[in-house]
C-alpha positions in Angstrom: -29.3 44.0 -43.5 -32.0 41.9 -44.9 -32.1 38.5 -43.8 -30.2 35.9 -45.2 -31.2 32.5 -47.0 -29.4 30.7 -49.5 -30.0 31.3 -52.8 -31.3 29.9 -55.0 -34.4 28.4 -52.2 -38.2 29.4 -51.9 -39.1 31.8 -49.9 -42.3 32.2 -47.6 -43.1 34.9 -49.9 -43.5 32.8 -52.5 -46.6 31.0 -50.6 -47.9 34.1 -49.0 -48.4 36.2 -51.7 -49.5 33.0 -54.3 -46.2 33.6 -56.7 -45.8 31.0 -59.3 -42.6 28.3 -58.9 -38.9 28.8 -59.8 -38.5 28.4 -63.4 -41.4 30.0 -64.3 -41.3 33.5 -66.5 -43.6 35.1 -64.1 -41.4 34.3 -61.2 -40.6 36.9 -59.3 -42.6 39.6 -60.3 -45.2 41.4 -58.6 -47.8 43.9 -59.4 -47.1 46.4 -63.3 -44.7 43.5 -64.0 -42.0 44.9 -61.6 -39.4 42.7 -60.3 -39.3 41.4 -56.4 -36.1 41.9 -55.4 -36.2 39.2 -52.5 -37.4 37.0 -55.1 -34.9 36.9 -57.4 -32.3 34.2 -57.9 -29.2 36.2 -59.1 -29.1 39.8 -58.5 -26.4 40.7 -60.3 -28.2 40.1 -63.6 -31.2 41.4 -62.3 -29.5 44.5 -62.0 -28.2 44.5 -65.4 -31.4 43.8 -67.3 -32.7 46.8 -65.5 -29.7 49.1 -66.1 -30.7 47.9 -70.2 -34.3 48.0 -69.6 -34.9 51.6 -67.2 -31.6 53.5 -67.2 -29.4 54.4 -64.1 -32.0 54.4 -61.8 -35.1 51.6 -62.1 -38.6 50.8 -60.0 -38.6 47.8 -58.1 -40.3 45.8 -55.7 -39.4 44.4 -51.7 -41.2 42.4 -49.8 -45.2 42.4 -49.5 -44.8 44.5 -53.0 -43.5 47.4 -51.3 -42.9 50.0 -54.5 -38.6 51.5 -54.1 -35.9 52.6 -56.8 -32.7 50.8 -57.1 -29.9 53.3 -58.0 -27.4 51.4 -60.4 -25.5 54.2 -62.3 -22.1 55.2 -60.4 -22.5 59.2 -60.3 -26.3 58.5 -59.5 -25.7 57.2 -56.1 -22.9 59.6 -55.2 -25.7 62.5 -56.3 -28.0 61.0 -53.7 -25.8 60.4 -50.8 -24.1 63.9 -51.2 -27.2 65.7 -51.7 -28.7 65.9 -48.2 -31.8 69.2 -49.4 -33.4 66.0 -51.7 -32.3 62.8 -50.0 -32.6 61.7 -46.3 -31.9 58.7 -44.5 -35.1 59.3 -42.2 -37.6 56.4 -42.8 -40.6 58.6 -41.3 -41.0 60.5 -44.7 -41.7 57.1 -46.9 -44.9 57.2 -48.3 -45.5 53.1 -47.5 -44.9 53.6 -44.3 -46.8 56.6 -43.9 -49.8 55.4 -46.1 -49.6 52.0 -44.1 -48.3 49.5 -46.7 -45.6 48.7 -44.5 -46.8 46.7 -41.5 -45.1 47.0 -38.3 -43.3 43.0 -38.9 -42.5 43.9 -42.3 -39.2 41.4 -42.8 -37.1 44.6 -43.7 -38.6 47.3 -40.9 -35.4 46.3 -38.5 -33.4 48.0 -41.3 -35.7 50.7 -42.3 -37.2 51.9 -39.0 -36.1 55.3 -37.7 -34.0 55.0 -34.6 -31.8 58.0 -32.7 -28.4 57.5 -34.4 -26.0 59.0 -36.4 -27.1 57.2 -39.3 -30.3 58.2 -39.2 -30.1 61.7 -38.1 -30.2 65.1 -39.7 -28.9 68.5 -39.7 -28.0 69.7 -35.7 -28.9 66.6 -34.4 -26.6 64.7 -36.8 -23.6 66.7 -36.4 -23.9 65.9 -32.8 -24.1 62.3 -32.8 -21.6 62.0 -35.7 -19.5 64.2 -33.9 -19.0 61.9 -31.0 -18.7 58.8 -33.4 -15.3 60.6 -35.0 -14.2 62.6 -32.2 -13.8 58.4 -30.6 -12.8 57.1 -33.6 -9.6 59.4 -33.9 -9.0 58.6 -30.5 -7.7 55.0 -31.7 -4.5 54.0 -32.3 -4.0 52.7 -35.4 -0.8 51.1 -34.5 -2.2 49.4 -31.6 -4.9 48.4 -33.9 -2.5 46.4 -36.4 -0.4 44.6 -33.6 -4.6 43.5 -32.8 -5.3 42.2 -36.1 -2.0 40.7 -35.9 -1.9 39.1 -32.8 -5.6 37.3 -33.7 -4.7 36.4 -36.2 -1.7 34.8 -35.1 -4.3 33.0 -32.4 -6.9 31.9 -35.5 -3.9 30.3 -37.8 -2.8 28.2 -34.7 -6.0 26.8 -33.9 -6.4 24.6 -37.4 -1.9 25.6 -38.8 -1.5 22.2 -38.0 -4.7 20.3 -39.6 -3.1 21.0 -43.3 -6.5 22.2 -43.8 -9.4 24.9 -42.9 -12.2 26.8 -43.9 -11.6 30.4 -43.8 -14.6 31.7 -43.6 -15.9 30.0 -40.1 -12.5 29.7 -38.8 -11.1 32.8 -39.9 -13.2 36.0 -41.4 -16.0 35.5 -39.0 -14.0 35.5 -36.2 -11.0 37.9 -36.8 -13.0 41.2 -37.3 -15.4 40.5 -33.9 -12.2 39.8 -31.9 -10.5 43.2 -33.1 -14.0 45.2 -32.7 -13.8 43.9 -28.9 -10.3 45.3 -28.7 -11.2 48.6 -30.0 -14.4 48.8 -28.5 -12.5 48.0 -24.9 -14.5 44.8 -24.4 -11.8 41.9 -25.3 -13.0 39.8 -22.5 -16.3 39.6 -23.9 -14.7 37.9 -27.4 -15.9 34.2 -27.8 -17.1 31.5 -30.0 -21.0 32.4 -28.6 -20.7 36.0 -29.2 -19.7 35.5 -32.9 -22.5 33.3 -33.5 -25.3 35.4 -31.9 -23.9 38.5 -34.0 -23.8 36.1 -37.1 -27.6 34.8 -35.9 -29.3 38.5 -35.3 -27.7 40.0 -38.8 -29.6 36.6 -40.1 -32.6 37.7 -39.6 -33.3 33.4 -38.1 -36.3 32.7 -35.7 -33.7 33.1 -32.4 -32.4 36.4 -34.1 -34.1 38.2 -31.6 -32.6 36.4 -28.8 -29.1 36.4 -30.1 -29.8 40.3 -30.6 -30.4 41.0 -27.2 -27.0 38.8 -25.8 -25.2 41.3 -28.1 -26.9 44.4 -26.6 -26.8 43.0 -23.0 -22.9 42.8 -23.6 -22.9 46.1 -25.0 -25.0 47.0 -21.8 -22.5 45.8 -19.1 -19.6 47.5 -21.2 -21.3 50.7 -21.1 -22.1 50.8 -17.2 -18.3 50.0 -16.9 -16.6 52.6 -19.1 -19.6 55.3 -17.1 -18.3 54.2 -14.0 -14.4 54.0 -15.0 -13.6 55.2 -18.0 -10.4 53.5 -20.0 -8.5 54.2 -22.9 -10.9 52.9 -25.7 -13.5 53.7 -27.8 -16.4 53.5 -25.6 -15.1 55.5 -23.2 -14.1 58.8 -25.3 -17.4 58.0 -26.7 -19.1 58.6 -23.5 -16.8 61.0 -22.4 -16.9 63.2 -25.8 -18.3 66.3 -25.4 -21.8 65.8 -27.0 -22.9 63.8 -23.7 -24.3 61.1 -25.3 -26.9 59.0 -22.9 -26.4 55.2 -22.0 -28.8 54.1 -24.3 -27.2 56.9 -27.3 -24.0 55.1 -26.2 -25.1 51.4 -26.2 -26.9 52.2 -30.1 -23.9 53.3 -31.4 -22.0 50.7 -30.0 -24.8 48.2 -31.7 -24.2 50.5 -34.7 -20.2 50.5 -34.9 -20.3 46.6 -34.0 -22.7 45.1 -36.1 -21.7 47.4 -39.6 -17.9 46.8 -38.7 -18.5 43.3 -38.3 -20.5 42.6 -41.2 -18.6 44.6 -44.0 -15.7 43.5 -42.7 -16.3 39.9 -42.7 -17.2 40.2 -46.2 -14.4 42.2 -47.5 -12.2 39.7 -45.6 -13.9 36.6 -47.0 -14.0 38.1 -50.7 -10.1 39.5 -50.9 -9.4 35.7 -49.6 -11.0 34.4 -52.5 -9.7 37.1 -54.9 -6.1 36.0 -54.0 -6.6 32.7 -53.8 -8.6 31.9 -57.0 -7.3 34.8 -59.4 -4.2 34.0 -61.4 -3.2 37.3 -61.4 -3.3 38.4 -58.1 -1.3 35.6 -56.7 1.2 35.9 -59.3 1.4 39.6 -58.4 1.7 39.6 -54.8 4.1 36.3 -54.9 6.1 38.8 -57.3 6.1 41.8 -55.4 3.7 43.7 -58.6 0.8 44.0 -55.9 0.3 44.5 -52.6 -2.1 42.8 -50.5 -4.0 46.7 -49.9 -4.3 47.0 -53.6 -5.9 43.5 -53.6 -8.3 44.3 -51.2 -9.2 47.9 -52.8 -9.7 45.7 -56.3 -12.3 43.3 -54.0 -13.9 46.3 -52.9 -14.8 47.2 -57.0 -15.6 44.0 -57.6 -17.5 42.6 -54.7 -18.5 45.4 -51.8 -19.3 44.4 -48.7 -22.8 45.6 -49.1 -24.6 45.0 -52.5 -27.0 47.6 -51.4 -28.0 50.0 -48.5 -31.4 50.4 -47.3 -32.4 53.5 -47.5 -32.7 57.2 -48.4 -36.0 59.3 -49.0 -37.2 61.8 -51.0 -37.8 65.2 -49.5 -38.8 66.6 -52.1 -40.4 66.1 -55.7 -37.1 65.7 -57.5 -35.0 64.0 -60.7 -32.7 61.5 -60.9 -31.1 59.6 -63.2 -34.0 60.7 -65.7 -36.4 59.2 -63.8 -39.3 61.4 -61.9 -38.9 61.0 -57.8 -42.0 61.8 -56.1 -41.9 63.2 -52.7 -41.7 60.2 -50.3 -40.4 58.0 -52.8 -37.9 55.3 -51.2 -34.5 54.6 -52.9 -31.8 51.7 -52.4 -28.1 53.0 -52.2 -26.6 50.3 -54.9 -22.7 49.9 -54.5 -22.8 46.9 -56.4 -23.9 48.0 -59.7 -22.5 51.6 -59.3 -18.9 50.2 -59.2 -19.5 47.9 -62.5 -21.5 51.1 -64.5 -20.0 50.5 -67.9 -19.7 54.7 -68.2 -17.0 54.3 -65.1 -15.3 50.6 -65.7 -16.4 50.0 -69.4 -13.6 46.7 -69.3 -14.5 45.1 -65.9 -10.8 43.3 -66.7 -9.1 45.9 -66.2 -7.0 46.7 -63.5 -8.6 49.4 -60.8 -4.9 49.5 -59.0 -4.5 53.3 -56.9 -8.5 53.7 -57.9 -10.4 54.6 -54.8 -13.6 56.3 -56.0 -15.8 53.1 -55.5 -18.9 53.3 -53.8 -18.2 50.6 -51.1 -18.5 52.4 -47.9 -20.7 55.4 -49.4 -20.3 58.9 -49.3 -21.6 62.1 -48.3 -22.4 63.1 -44.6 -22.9 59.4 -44.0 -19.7 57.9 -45.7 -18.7 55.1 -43.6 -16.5 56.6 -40.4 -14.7 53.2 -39.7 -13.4 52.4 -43.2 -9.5 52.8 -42.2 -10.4 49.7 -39.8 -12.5 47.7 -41.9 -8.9 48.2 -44.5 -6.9 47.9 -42.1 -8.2 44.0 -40.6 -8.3 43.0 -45.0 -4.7 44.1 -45.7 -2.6 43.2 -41.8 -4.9 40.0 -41.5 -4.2 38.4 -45.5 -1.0 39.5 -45.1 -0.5 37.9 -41.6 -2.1 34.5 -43.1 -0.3 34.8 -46.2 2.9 34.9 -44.4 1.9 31.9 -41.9 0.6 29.6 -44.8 2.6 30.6 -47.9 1.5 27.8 -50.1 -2.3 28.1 -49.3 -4.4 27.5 -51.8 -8.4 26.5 -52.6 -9.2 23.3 -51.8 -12.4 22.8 -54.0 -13.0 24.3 -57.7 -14.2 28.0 -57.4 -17.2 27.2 -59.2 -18.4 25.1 -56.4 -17.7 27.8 -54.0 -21.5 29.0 -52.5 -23.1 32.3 -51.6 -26.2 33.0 -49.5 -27.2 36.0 -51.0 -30.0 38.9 -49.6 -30.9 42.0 -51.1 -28.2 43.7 -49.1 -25.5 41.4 -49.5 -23.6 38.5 -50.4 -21.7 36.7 -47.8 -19.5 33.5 -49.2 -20.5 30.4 -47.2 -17.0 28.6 -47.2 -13.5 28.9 -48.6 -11.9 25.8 -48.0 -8.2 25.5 -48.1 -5.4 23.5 -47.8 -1.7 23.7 -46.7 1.2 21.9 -45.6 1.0 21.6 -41.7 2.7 24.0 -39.7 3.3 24.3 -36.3 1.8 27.1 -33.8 3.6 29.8 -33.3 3.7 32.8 -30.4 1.5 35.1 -31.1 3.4 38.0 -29.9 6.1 36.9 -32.8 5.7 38.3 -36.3 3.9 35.9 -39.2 6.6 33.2 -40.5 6.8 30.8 -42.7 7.8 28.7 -40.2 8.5 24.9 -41.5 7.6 21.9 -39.8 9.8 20.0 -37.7 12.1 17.6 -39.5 10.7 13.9 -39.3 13.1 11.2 -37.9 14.1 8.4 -41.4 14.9 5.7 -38.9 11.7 4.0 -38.3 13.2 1.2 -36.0 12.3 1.8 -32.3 15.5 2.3 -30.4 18.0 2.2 -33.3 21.2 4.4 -32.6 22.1 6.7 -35.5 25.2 6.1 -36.3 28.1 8.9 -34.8 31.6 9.8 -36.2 34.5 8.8 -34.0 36.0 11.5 -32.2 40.3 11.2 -33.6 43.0 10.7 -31.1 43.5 14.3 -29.3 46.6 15.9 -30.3 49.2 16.1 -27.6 51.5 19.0 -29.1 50.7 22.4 -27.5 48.3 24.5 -29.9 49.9 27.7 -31.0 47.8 30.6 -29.5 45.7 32.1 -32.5 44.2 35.9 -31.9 40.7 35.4 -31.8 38.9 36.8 -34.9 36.8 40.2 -34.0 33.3 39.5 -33.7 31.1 40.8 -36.8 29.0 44.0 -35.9 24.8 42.5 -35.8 24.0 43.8 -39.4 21.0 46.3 -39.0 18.1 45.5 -41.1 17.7 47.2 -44.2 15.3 50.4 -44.5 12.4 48.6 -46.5 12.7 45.7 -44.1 12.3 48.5 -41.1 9.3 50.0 -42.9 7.5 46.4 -43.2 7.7 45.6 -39.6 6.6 49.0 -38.6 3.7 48.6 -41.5 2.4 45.2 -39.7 2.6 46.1 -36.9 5.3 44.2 -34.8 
């Protein structure tokens, strides 16, 4: 991930390399008149002028006027992620970085740089770390893993159901997917307020990035040392325990890499199928109505807004074509889910409903597809529908055009949803999501005042006449749909 700022603001870049000021027309544009992607204002219509201007595939520039492609048609990008011979995700072939143009504190080389993981990997060497990444991943229980996600978010609602108010974006998607990944990951005692931040501060890419980096990895450190020593039931363990014998420092970059892409993707899709729900007319009126489910609105938010706008990167191998554009050998292209999901030759009416449509690009494809997708779903649908069913008549508390993103090359991350609610009082978080109402408030306002009681009538002295007591009514087993939903959720 590239580091954030909020957009629109000035970057360094624009001192350093002598760029003229926002507003002007040569803003933002480097050397042959290409476009600097870190330098632009809105993306997303960026990426249309060049889908009008170049095709499905267009040149453009990153930071220091490092030449890449961006791949914006839909079949494009599933060519290169699917086509391992021609495309690789191993940094070492670039040409820039071969040839020297990209300097060891390039802003993007944390993102680009080689490193020994799965994602980065190739052929034998691949299958083996990728191999231990599923072989741990199947290992979970996905059960276990929705009573999690509901449980958390049982503990989030309480800390601000009784305010009438919140911002769910600090106080709820930041915080839900880091406390499940601690669960899964078999580290829930390492969950807190500081560990979200630093996670939030090193995928920032801020001047203490470095040190909030390193708290993560220390904590990721400890857990692997533990799990070596005694190994549990969670992921770390069967990770260290899989057959491909990973080493504690394989181990502890995988856990960096399962963490820190679970967390961010997650928190996004979270963030963005709150918003969809809460500021779209028709969602709300479907899910209120039973004509949507909370799944299907979080497969439409991952059309319309994936968590990741774009992946850096994949390589040429080879002298190749795509797209109808020549790739040289060495040539560096970004993986672009955001404009392959709106390429008018796949969604030619972005209105229209993408309901039971999963062929999006939002966690990739190919031999790198995203292995932890079912989790990343599975915190979106059990954690809306957990809120939804706490705080039934939530709804935005600002107008949506006010509503602010800090947007980067790779993604765009809302700032705050702000929201507001009737109160509601906490609840145990081992009991199911209710709609629980408040207490009843007492009308009597003066201090001491008796309400007023019926008088009990004079007892009857004649002897009752003995009644058979009625049979008790059989407890009335729920319903098969209403079994289904509470074994869906999770309770």
């Amino acid at each position: 991930m590239t580091p954030e700022s909020p957009s629109p603001a000035r970057t360094d870049d624009d001192l350093t390399l002598g760029a003229p000021p926002p507003g002007c027309p040569a803003h933002g544009r480097g050397p042959g008149g290409l476009h600097r992607l870190h330098q632009v204002e809105d993306l997303g219509d960026l990426y249309e002028e060049l889908r009008d201007e170049y095709g499905h595939v267009a040149p453009v520039l990153l930071h220091d006027d490092v030449p890449m492609w961006v791949v914006l048609g839909h079949s494009e990008n599933l060519q290169m992620v699917r086509t391992p011979s021609l495309f690789t995700r191993d940094s070492r072939v670039w040409s820039p970085l071969q040839d020297g143009a990209v300097k060891p504190d390039h802003p993007l080389m944390p993102h680009i740089a080689w490193q020994p993981i799965c994602s980065h990997a190739e052929g034998e060497e691949h299958l083996r770390l990728r191999g231990a990444v599923t072989g741990a991943m199947s290992t979970i229980d996905h059960r276990g893993v929705r009573r999690h996600i509901n449980r958390y978010t049982q503990r989030l609602v309480n800390e601000f159901c009784e305010q009438g108010e919140a911002d769910l974006v600090s106080q709820f998607a930041e915080h839900l997917p880091m406390a499940v990944m601690c669960e899964i990951l078999g580290m829930p005692d390492e969950y807190d307020e500081r560990l979200v931040q630093a996670a939030r501060d090193a995928l920032k890419g801020t001047e203490t990035a470095i040190a909030s980096h390193t708290y993560v990895m220390d904590a990721l450190g400890r857990l692997t040392a533990r799990r070596r020593a005694h190994p549990e039931e969670d992921f770390t363990s069967h990770l260290i325990t899989h057959p491909a014998r990973l080493s504690d420092d394989e181990v502890r970059e995988h856990l960096r890499l399962v963490l820190f892409a679970a967390y961010e993707a997650t928190v996004n899709l979270l963030s963005n199928a709150l918003r969809m729900v809460l500021t779209d007319p028709r969602f709300r009126a479907q899910l209120n109505g039973g004509q949507m489910t909370v799944p299907e609105a979080v497969e439409q938010s991952l059309w319309d807004e994936p968590p990741f706008s774009t992946v850096l990167g994949y390589f040429a191998k080879q002298e190749t074509e795509l797209g109808g554009q020549r790739i040289r050998k060495g040539d560096g292209l970004l993986f672009a889910p955001a404009p392959g999901n709106i390429d008018p030759r796949v969604r030619p009416d972005l209105a229209a409903s993408m309901q039971g449509n999963r062929s999006h690009l939002a966690f990739g494809g190919g031999p790198h597809e995203c292995p932890g997708q079912d989790i990343g779903r599975a915190i979106a649908d059990v954690g809306v529908d957990a809120l939804l069913m706490r705080l039934p008549d939530v709804e935005l508390d600002c107008p949506e055009e006010e509503l602010e993103w800090r947007e980067s090359i790779a993604s765009r991350h809302l700032v705050e949803l702000p929201v507001r609610f009737m109160p509601k009082p906490p609840q145990d978080i081992m009991d199911p999501p209710s709609p629980r109402p408040s207490p009843r408030q007492h009308t009597g306002w003066q201090v001491g005042t008796p309400e007023a009681r019926p008088v009990p009538a004079e007892p009857d002295q004649r002897p009752a006449e003995p009644v058979a007591p009625a049979p008790e009514p059989a407890p009335r087993r729920p319903g098969a749909w209403q079994r289904f939903l509470r074994w869906w959720r999770g309770y």
